[in-house]
C-alpha positions as CSV (number, residue, x, y, z in Angstrom):
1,X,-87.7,-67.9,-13.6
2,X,-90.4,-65.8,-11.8
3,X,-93.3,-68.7,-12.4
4,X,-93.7,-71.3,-10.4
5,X,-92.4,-69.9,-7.2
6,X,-95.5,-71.8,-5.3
7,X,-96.0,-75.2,-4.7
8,X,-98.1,-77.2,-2.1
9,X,-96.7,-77.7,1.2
10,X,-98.0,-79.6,4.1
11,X,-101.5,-79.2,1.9
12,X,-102.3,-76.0,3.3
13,X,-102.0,-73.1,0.8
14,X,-99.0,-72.3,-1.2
15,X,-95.2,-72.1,0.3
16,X,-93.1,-69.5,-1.7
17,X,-89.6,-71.1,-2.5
18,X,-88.3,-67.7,-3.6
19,X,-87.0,-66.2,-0.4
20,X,-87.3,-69.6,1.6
21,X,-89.7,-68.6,4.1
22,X,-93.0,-69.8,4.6
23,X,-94.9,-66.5,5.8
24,X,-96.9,-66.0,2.6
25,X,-98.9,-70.1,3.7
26,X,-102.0,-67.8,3.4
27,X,-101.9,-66.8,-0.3
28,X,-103.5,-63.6,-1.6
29,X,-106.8,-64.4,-0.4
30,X,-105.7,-63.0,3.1
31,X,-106.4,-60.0,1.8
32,X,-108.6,-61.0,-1.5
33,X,-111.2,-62.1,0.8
34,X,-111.8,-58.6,2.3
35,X,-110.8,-60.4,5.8
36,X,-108.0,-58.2,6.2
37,X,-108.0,-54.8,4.6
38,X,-104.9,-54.4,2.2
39,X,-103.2,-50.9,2.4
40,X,-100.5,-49.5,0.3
41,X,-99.3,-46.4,1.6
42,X,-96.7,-45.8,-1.1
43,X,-99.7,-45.5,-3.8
44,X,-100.2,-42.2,-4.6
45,X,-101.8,-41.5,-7.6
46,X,-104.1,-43.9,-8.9
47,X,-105.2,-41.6,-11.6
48,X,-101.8,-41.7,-13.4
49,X,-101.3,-45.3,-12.6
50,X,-101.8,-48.1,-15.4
51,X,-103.0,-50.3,-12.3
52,X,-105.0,-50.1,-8.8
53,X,-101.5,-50.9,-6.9
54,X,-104.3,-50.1,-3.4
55,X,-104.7,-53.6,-3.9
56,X,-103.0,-56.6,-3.9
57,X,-101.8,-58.5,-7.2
58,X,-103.7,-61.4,-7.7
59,X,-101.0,-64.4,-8.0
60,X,-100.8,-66.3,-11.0
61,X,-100.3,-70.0,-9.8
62,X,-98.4,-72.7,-11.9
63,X,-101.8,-74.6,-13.8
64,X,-104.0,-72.1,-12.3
65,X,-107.7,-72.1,-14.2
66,X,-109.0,-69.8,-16.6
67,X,-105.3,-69.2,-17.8
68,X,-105.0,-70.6,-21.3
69,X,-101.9,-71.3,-22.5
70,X,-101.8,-69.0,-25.2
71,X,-102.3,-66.1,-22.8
72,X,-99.0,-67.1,-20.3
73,X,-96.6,-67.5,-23.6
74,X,-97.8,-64.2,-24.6
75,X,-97.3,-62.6,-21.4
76,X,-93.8,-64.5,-21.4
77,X,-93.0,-62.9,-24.9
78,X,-94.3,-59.5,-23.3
79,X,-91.7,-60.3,-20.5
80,X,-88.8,-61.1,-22.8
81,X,-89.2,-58.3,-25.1
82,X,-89.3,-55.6,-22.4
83,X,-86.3,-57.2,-20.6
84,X,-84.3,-56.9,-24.0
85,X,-85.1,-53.3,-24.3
86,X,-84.3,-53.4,-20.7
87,X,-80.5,-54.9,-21.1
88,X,-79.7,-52.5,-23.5
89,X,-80.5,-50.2,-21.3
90,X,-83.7,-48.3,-22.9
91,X,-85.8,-48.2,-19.7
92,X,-88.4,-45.9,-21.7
93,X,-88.9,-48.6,-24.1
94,X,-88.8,-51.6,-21.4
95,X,-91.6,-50.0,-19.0
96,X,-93.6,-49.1,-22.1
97,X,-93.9,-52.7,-22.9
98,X,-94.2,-53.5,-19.6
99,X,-96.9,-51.3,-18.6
100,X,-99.0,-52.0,-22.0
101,X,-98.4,-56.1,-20.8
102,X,-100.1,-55.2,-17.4
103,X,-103.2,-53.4,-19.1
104,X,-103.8,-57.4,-21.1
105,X,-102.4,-59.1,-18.1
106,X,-103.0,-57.7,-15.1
107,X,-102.6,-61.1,-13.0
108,X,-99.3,-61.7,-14.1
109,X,-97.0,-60.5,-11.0
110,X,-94.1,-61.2,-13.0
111,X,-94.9,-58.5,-15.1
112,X,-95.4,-56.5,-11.8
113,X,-92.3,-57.4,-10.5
114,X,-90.4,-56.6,-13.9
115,X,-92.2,-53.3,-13.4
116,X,-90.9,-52.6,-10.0
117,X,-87.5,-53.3,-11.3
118,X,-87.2,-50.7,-13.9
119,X,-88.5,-48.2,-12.2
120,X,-86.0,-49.2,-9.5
121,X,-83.2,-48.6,-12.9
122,X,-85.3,-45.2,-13.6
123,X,-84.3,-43.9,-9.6
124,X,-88.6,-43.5,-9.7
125,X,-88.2,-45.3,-6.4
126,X,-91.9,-44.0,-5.0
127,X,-93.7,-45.9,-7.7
128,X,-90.9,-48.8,-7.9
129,X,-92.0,-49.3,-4.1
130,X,-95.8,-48.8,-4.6
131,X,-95.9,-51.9,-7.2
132,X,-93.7,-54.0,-5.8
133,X,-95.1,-53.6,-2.2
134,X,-98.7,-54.9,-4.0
135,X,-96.4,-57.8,-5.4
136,X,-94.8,-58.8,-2.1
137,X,-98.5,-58.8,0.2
138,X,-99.7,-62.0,-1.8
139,X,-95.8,-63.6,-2.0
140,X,-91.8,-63.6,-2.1
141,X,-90.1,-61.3,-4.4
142,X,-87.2,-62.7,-6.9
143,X,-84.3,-64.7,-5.5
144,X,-80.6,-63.9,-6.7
145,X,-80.6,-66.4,-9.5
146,X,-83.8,-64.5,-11.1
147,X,-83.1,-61.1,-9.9
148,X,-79.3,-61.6,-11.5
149,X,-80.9,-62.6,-14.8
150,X,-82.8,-59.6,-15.9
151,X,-79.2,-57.7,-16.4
152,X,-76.8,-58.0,-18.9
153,X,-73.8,-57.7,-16.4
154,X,-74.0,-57.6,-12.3
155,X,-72.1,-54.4,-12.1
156,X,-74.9,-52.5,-13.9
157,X,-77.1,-53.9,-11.0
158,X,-74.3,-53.2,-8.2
159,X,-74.4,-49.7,-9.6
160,X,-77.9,-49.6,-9.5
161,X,-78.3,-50.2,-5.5
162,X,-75.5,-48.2,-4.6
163,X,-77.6,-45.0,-6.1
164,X,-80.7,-46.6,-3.8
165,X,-78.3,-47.0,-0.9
166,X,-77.4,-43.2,-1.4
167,X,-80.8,-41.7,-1.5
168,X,-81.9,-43.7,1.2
169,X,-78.8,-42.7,3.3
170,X,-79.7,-38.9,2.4
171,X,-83.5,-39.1,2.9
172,X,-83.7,-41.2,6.0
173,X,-87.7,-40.3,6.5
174,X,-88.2,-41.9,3.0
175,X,-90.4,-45.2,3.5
176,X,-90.9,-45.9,-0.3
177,X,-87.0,-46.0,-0.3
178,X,-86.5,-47.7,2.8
179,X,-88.7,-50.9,1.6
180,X,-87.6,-50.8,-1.5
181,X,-83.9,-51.1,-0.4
182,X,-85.4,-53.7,2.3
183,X,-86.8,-55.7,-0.9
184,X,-83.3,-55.5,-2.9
185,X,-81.3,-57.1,-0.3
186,X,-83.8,-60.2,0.4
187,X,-83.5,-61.1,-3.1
188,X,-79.7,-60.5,-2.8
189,X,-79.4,-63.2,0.1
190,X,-79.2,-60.4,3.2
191,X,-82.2,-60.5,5.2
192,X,-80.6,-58.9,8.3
193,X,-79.6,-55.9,6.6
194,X,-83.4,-56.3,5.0
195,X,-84.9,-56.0,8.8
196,X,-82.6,-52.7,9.2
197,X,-84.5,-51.0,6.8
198,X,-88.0,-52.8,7.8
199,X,-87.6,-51.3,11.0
200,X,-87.4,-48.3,10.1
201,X,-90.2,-48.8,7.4
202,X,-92.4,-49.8,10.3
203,X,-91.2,-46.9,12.8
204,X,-92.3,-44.3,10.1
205,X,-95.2,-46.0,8.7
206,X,-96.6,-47.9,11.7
207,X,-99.9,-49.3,9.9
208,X,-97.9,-50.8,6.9
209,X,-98.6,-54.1,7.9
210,X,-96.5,-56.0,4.7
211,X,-93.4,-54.8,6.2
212,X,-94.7,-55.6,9.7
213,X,-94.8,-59.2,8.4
214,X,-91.9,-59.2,6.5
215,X,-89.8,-58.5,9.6
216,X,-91.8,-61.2,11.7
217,X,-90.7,-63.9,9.2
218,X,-87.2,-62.8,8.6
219,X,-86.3,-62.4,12.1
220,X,-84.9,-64.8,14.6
221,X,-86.9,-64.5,17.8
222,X,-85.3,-63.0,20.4
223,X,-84.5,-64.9,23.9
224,X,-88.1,-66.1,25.4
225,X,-89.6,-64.5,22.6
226,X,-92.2,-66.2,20.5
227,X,-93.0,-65.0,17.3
228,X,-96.6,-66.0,15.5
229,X,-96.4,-68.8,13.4
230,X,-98.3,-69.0,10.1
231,X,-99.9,-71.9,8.0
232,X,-97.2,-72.6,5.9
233,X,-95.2,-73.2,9.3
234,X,-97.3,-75.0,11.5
235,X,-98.3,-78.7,10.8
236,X,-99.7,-79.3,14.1
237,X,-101.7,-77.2,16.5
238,X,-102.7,-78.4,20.2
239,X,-106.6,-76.8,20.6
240,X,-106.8,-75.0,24.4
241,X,-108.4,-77.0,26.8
242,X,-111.9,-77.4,27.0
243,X,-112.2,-77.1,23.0
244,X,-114.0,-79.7,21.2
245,X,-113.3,-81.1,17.6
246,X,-115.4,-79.3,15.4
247,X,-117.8,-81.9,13.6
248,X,-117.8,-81.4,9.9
249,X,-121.1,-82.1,9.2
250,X,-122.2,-79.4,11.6
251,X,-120.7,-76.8,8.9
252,X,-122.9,-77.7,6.0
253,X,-124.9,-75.1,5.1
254,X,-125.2,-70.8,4.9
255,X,-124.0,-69.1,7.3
256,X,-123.2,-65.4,7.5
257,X,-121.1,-62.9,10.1
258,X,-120.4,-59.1,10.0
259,X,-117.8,-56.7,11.1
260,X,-118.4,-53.4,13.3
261,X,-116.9,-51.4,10.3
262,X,-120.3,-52.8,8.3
263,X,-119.0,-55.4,6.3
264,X,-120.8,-58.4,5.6
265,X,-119.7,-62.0,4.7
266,X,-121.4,-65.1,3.7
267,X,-120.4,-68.5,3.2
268,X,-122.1,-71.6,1.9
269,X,-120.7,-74.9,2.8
270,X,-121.8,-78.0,0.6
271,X,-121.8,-81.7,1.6
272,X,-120.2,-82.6,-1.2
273,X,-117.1,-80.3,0.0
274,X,-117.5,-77.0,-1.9
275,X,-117.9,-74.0,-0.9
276,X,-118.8,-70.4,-1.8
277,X,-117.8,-67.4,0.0
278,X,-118.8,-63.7,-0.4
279,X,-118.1,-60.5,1.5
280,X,-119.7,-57.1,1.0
281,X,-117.1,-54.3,2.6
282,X,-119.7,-51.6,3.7
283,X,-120.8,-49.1,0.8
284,X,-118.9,-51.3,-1.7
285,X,-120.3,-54.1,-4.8
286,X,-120.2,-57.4,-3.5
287,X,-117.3,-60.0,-4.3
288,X,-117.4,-63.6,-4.3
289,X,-115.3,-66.8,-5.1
290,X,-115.9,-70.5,-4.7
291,X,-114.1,-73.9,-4.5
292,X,-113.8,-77.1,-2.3
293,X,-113.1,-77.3,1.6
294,X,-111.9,-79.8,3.8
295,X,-111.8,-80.1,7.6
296,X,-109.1,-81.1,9.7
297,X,-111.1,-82.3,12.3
298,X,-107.8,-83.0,15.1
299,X,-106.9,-79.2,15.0
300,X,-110.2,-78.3,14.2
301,X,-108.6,-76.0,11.0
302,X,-111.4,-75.2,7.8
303,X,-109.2,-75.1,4.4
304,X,-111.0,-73.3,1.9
305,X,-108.8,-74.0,-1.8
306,X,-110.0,-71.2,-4.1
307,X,-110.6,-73.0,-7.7
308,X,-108.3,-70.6,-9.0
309,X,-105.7,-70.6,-6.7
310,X,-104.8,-69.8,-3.4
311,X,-106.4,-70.6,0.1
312,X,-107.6,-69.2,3.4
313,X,-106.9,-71.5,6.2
314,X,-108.9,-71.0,9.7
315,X,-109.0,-72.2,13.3
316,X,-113.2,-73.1,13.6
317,X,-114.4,-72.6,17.4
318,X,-117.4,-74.0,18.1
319,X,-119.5,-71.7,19.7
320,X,-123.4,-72.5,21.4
321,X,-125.9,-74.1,18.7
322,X,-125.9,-72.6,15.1
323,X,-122.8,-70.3,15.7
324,X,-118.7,-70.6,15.1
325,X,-115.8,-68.2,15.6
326,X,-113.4,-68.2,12.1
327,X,-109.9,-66.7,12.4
328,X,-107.7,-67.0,9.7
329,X,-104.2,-68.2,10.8
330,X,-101.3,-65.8,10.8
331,X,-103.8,-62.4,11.2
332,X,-102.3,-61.9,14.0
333,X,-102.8,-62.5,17.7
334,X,-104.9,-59.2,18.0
335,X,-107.8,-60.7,15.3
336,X,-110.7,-61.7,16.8
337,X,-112.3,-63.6,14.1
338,X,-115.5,-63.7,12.6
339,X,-118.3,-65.0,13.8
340,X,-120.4,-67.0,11.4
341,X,-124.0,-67.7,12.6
342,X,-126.9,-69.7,10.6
């Protein structure tokens, strides 16, 4: 089924097992964190929507805090009843359920993902792409086997993407359609036909950085190229010469960095490995989460686990007395971190 898809690998993060690639290592907090801003160009309307789709879905993670277990089987009987309706083929009735679901469970990105689906069945393929692109910045969407399982008979699907493949062939400057075909056929099992229509996602929406990463992680590199690598990836990391291990008890204690766009960001590092991070993006309420951290003093990498799930994973430069450079792994080679100072 759709929970579950994460699991700890290499103890950095969460590896999705949906798709089989490791590019989501970061979690949600990539962009929960306010260290990269999330944008969803195919949200239009937040006024009409049931749900902020201009930001990312927070991931619910298999024994995730704060989640009793009352509230999951409820959301799973939320699930099961709208994909009943949704077999019979009564979309009305299967995104009404749905949609009422997301207003008691908006962390579910099952429910999300469901969502996406039947407006995918509805041919409402602007909004179909608006929630699932929210779904797919924070992880993998639905392999075959769970994909396959929502319909009462493959044809009905088949048909279903053929009408997609249509539209998309007759409206080629479409984006919304373009991703959302690019996101049917990597749960199908065809990621090169995926990158066909990723391309062209990123040629007409250049700053749409989910599909900029998606094609990263599905493509083969070409010859002498070298594609970033991400947490989830990487198990060991060589520091440049002339960098020296990172002590941790020289990060114990408050430190704080800003950005040129006016954001500000504290975090508060304990002894006894917990931490508390807070950002402020300029003219917005504060934010904060907290958890434990651990340094990996050989590749001088800070792994902050959020206590309910997820984790942002940084290289630490040490920098003169009182000061570090922290840049998350798999921004991108044009980040230049934040610097944190006492």
């Amino acid at each position: 089924g759709g929970r579950g898809r994460y699991r700890i690998y290499n103890g950095y993060g969460y590896r999705p097992i949906g798709w089989g690639l490791g590019g989501w290592g970061l979690g949600s907090l990539i962009y929960n964190s306010g260290y990269l801003r999330y944008s969803n160009p195919y949200f239009v309307n937040p006024g009409a929507s049931i749900y902020n789709y201009s930001q990312p879905i927070t991931v619910i993670y298999n024994g995730a805090a704060n989640v009793p277990a009352s509230d999951v089987n409820t959301s799973d009987q939320v699930l099961k009843n709208a994909v009943a309706a949704f077999q019979q083929n009564d979309f009305d009735a299967a995104i009404d359920m749905t949609n009422k679901g997301i207003m008691l469970y908006p962390d579910d990105a099952v429910l999300h993902e469901f969502r996406a689906l039947v407006l995918f069945a509805q041919q409402d393929y602007q909004q179909s792409a608006a929630t699932i692109h929210s779904v797919l910045a924070v992880g993998p969407g639905w392999d075959w086997t769970t994909l396959s399982s929502m319909y009462s008979s493959v044809p009905v699907y088949t048909e279903q993407l053929r009408t997609l493949e249509s539209f998309t062939k007759a409206n080629p400057q479409d984006a919304a359609s373009h991703f959302l075909l690019a996101y049917h056929y990597m749960s199908c099992g065809y990621p090169e036909s995926a990158a066909v229509h990723l391309r062209q996602v990123v040629r007409l929406i250049p700053n749409d950085r989910v599909a900029a990463d998606l094609l990263k992680m599905i493509l083969p590199p070409e010859p002498g190229e070298t594609l970033p690598t991400n947490a989830a990836q990487q198990t060991t990391r060589e520091l440049p010469p002339g960098v020296v291990h990172v002590a941790p008890e020289s990060l114990v204690g408050v430190w704080k960095a800003t950005r040129a766009d006016g954001s500000i960001f504290d975090l508060v590092l304990t002894n006894d490995a917990g931490f508390t991070w807070k950002f402020a993006p300029r003219d917005q309420a504060s934010q904060e989460f907290g958890g434990t951290y651990s340094v990996e003093v050989e590749e001088n990498l800070l792994v902050l686990e959020r206590r309910d799930g997820g984790s942002l994973i940084a290289e630490i430069t040490p920098m003169e007395e009182g000061k570090f450079n922290f840049r998350v792994l798999g921004a991108g080679d044009e980040d230049p971190g934040l610097d944190f100072s006492r």
